[in-house]
C-alpha atoms as one frame of an Amber mdcrd trajectory, in Angstrom:
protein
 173.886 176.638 -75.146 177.792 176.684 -74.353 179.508 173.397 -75.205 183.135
 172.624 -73.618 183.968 170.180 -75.808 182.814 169.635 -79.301 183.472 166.474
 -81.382 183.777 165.763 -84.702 183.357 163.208 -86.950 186.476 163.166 -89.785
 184.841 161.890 -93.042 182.491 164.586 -95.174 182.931 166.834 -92.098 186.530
 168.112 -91.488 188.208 166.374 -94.245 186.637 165.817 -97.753 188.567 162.678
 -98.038 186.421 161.345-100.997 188.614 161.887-103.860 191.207 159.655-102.216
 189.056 157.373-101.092 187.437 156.453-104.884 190.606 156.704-106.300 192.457
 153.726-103.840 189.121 151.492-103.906 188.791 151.954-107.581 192.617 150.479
-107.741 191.927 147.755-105.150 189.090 146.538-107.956 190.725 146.568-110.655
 193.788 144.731-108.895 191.888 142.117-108.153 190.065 142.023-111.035 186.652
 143.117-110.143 184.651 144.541-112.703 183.449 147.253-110.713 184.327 151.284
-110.933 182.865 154.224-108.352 182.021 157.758-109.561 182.565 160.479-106.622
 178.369 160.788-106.200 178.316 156.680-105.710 181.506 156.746-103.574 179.460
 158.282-101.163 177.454 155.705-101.059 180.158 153.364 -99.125 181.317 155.887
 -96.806 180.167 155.992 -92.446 180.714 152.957 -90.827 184.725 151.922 -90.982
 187.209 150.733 -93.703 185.541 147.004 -93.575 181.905 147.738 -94.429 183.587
 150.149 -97.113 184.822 147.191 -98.829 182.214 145.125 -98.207 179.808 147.915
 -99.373 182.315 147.870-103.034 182.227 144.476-103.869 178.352 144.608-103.849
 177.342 141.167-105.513 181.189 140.086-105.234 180.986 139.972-101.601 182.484
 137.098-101.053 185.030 135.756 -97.879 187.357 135.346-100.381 186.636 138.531
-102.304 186.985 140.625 -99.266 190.282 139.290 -97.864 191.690 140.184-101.496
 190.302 143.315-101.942 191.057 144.418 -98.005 195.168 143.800 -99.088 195.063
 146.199-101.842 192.869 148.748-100.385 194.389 149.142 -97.212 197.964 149.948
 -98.310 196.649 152.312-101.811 194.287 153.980 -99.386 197.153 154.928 -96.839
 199.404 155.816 -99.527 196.619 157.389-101.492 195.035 159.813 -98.534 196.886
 162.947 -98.815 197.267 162.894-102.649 193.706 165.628-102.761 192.367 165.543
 -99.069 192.107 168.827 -97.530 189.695 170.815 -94.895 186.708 172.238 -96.290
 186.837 175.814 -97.381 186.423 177.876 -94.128 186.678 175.407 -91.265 190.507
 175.777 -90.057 189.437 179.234 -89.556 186.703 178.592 -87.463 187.673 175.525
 -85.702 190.761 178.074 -84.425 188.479 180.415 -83.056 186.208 177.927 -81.349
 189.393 176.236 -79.696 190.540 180.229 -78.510 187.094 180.263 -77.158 188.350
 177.677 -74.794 186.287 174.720 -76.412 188.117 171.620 -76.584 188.447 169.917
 -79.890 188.103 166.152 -80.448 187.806 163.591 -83.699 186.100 160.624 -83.413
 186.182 158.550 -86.901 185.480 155.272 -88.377 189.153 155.938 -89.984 191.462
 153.011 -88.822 193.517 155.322 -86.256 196.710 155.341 -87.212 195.323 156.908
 -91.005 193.444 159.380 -88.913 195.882 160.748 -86.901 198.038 161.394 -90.547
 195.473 162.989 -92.457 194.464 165.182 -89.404 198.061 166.025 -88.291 198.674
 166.944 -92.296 195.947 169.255 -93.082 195.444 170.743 -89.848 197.723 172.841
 -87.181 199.233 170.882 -84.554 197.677 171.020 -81.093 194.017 172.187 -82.309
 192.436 168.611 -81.508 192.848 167.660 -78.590 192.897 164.075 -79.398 192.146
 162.685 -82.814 191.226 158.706 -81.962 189.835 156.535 -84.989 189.069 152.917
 -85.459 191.449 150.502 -83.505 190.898 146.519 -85.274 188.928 144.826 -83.360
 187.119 147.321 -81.071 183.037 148.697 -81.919 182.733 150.903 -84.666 180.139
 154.012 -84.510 177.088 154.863 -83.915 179.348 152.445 -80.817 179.712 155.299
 -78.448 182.921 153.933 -77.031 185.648 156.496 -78.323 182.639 158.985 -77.344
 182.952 157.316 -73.830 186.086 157.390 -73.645 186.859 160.653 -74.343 184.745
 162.163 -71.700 186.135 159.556 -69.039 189.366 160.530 -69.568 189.288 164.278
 -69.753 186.507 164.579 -66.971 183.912 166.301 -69.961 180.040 166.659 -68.273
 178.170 165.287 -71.582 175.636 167.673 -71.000 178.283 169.904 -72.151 179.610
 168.005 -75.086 178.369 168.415 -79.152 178.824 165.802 -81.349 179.068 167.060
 -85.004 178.754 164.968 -88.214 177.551 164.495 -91.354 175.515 160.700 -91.689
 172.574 159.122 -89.827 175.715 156.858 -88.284 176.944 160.269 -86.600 173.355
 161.318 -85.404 172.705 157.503 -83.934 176.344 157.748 -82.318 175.273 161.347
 -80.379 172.260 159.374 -79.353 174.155 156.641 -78.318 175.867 158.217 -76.196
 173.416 160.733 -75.012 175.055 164.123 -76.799 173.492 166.499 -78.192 173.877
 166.374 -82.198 175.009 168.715 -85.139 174.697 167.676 -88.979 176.592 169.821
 -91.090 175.125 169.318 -95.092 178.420 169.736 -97.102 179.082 166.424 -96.056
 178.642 162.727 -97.185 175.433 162.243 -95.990 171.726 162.444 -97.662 170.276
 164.792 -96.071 166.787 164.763 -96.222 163.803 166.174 -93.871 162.993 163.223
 -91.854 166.407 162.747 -90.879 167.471 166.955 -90.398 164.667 167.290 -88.177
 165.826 164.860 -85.588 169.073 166.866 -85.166 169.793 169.391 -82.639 171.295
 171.756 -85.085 171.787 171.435 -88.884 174.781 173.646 -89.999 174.972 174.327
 -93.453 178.212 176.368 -93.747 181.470 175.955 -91.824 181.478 179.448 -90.075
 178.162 178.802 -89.063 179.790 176.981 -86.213 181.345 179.766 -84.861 177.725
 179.960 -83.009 178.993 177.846 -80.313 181.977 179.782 -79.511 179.526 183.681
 -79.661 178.086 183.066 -76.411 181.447 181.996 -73.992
């Protein structure tokens, strides 16, 4: 199948962000005096659906409205300053991402990320200009499997979604190509669990980076 657009979740699928992420909530806790600490394995755990279920996910039997307004004014501002401390691409994928985009595919992110973080982390450990647009969670607005940055993104750059791959790494990415009527890839070096059930419903399960370069063989 040629795709002229692929897009790509950010968390567990360009950017192993996870490090940072543990290391800012783990802060948050402790600065509000929560006697709670996550290992990298249960860090996972919170990761998919925006910043705000994050925290919500962290306080566990804390969650209080109280709890999460304190714990949402130290995470925020550790996790901004905290995101490019380890963050990087995983091995292989600015390679290959590069050759789809000289392939002429078009390269978008679609994240849970608030939007202004996203467009940081992407614009620091990638090469300017491969992403066509990089658009992550604006306050207020739907957060995925919501198609709406989806939407967007083929409204405003004319895309025919029958020609458009959505490529993640969590049952929130696979619901959000359904939601908006994509095809869907899951690539397993990700966040997500990955197990049969959820593979098989998938259009294509990647399992290494340059195993994308499939999409770019055939144009």
């Amino acid at each position: 199948m040629n795709y002229q657009a692929l897009i790509f979740d950010l968390d567990g699928t360009i950017l192993d962000t996870l490090g940072d992420i543990r290391l800012a909530i783990n802060d948050a806790l402790k600065a509000i005096e929560i006697p709670l600490e996550y290992s990298l394995v249960k860090t996972k755990s919170l990761v998919g659906d925006g910043a705000e279920a994050l925290m919500h996910r962290a306080l566990g039997d804390f969650d209080t409205p109280e709890n999460f307004v304190r714990l949402k004014k130290e995470y925020m501002p550790r996790y901004e300053a905290y995101q490019t401390r380890h963050t990087k691409p995983f091995n292989g994928l600015p390679v290959v991402l590069k050759y789809l985009q000289n392939k002429g595919i078009s390269l978008f992110v679609c994240t849970n990320k608030p939007d202004e973080l996203a467009k940081e982390i992407v614009g620091k450990c990638y090469e300017e200009g491969l992403f066509k647009e990089i658009h992550g969670h604006i306050e207020g607005s739907p957060v995925k499997p919501d198609p709406i940055i989806v939407t967007y993104f083929i409204n405003k750059y004319g895309l025919d979604p029958k020609s458009c791959l959505f490529v993640g790494d969590s049952v929130t990415d696979l619901l959000t190509a359904k939601n908006a009527s994509l095809p869907a890839a899951i690539v397993t070096w990700g966040y997500g669990y990955y197990k049969e059930a959820f593979l098989n419903e998938a259009d294509y399960v990647i399992d290494k980076p340059k195993e994308l370069a499939r999409f770019g063989d055939s144009l």
